[in-house]
C-alpha positions as CSV (number, residue, x, y, z in Angstrom):
1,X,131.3,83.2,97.2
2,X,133.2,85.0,94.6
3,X,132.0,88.2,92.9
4,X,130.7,88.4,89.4
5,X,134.0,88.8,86.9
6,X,132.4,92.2,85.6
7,X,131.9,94.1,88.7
8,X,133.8,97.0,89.7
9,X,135.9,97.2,92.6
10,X,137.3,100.3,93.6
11,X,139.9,101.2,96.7
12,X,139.7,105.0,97.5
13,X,142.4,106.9,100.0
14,X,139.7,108.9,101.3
15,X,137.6,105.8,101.6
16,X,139.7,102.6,102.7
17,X,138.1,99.5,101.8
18,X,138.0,96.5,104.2
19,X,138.2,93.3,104.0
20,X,135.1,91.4,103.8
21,X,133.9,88.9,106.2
22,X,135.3,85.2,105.5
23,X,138.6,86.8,104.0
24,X,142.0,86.5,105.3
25,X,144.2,89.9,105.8
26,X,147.1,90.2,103.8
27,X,150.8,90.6,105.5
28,X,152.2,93.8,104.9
29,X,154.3,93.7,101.8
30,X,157.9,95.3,101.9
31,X,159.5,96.4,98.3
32,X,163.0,96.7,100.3
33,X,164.0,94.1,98.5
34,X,163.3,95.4,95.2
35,X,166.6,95.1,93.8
36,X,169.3,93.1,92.3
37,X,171.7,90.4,93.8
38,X,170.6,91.2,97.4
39,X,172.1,88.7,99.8
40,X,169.4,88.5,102.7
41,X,172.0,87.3,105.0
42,X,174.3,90.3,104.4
43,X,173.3,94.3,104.5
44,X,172.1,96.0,101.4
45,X,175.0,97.4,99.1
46,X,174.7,101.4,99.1
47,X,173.5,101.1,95.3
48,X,170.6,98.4,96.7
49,X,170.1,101.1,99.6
50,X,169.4,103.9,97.0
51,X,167.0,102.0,95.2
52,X,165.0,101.0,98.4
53,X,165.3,104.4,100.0
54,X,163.7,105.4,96.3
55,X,161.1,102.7,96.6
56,X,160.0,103.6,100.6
57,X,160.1,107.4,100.0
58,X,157.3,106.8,96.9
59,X,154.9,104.4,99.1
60,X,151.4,105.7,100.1
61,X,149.2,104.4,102.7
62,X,148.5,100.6,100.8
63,X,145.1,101.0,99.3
64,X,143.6,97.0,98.9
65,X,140.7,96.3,96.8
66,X,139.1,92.6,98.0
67,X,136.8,91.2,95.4
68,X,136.7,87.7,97.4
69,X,138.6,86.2,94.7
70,X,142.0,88.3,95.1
71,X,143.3,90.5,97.0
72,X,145.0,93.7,95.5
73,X,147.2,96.2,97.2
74,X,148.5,99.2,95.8
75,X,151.3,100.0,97.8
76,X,152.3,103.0,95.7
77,X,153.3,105.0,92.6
78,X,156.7,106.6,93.2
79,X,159.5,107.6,90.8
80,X,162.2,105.6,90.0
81,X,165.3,105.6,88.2
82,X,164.6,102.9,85.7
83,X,168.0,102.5,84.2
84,X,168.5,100.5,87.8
85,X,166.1,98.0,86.4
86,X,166.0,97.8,82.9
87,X,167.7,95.5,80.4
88,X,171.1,97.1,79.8
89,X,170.8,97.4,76.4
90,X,167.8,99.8,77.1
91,X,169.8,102.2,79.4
92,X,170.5,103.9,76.0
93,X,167.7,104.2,74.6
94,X,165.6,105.9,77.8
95,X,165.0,109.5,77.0
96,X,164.5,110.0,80.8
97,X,165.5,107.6,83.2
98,X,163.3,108.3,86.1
99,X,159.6,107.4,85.6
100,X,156.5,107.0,87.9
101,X,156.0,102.6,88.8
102,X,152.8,101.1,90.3
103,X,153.8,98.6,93.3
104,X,151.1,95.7,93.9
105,X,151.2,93.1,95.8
106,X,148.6,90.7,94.5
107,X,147.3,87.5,96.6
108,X,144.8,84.9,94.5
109,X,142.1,84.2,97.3
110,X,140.0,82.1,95.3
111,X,140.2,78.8,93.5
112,X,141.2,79.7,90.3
113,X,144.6,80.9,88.4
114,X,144.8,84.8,88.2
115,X,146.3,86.3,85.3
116,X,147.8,89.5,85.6
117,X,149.3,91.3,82.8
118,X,151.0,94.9,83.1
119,X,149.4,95.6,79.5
120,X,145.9,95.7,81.2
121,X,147.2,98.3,83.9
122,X,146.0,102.5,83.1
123,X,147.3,105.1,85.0
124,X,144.9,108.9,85.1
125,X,147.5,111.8,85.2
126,X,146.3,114.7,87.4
127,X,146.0,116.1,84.4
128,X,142.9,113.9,83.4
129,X,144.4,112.2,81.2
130,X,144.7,108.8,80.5
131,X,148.2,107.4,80.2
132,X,149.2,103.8,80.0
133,X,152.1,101.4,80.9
134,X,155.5,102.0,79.9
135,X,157.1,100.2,76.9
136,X,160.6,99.7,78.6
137,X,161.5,96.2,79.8
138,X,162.4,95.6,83.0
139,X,164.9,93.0,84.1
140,X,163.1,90.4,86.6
141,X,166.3,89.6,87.8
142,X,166.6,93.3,89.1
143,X,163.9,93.4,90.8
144,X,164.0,90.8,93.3
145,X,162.4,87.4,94.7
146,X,158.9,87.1,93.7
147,X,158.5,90.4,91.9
148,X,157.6,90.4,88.2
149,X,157.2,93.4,85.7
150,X,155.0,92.3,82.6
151,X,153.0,88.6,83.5
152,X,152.7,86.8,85.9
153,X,149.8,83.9,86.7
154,X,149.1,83.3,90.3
155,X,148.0,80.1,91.4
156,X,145.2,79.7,93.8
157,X,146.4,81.2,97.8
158,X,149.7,82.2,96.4
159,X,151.2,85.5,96.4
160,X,152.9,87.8,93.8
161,X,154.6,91.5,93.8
162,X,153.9,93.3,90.5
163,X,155.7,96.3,89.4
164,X,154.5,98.2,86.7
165,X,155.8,101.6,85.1
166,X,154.0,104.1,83.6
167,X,154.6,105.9,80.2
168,X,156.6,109.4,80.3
169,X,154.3,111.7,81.5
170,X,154.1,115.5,80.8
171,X,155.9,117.9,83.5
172,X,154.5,118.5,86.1
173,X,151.7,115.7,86.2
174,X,151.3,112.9,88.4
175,X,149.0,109.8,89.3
176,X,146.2,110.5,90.6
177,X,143.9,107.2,89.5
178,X,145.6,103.3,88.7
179,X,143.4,101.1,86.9
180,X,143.4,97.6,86.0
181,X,141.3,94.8,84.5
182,X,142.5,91.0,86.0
183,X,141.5,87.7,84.1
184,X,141.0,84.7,86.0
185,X,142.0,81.0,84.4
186,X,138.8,79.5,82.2
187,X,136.3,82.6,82.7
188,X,135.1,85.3,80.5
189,X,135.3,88.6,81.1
190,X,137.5,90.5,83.2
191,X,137.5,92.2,86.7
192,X,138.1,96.1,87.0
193,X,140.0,97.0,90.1
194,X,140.4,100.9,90.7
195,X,142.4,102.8,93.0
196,X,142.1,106.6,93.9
197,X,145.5,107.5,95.3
């Protein structure tokens, strides 16, 4: 039985949740593929290798939030050189090129379409301040099969990877809190997951 829309769920690294009875466990997700043109059948290029080194040195231990409906994982908010992703016409207009990115891997549990918008994604600094998404683009063909940066809606039992950058953030600040609200096709209301990292 599904939880009520309005209820918060939160996933704490000092408090991992677990999955609740009924439930299938997620497979591990791997972002090593998080990057453009990558030929499964061949090694990664050392440009590709970079950008997954990047990717692997940012992860956290994967903190999942399981509402019955979906399954959430935050796999981590490291800093990446966004110019590797982006549209090109964008590299010029990036004041700085490196910025922190949320990595999810989202899987719809339920019966219903998921919609899960990067707009609806907040990030709390360390600071204690409240900072939101990014406004640059990124380039869904950069990032790799099955990884989308802005909207994606996930059908019922499938799978998606979500990556989602955070606005420039002061120096010396970091994530310490990622919080987002998730739809779900023909319901009211939303669903607020929260993750203490």
């Amino acid at each position: 039985m599904d939880r009520p829309v309005d209820q918060l769920d939160v996933a704490d690294r000092q408090a991992p949740t677990t999955p609740q009875t009924g439930t299938s466990i997620s497979k591990p997700v791997s972002w090593r593929d998080l990057s453009a043109n990558i030929n499964h059948t061949t090694e990664l290029t050392a440009a590709d290798q970079r950008l997954a080194d990047q990717i692997q040195d940012g992860l956290i231990e994967p903190l999942t939030t399981d509402t019955g409906a979906l399954s959430a994982t935050l796999i981590g908010v490291p800093q990446l050189k966004v110019d590797d992703l982006v549209y090109p016409h964008q590299c010029d207009r990036l004041e700085e090129s490196t910025r922190f990115c949320a990595l999810f891997d989202v899987e719809n549990t339920g019966n219903v379409p998921i919609n899960w918008t990067s707009t609806q994604t907040k990030f709390i600094g360390t600071d204690d301040y409240t900072y939101k998404r990014s406004y640059v683009s990124l380039d869904p063909a950069n990032l790799g099969p099955g990884c989308h940066p802005s909207h994606v809606e996930i059908e019922p039992k499938c799978r998606a990877r979500i990556i989602t950058p955070v606005e420039k953030l002061p120096s010396g600040v970091g994530v310490s809190q990622v919080v987002h609200r998730v739809r779900f096709h023909g319901q009211r209301g939303s669903q607020r997951l929260a993750y203490s990292l």
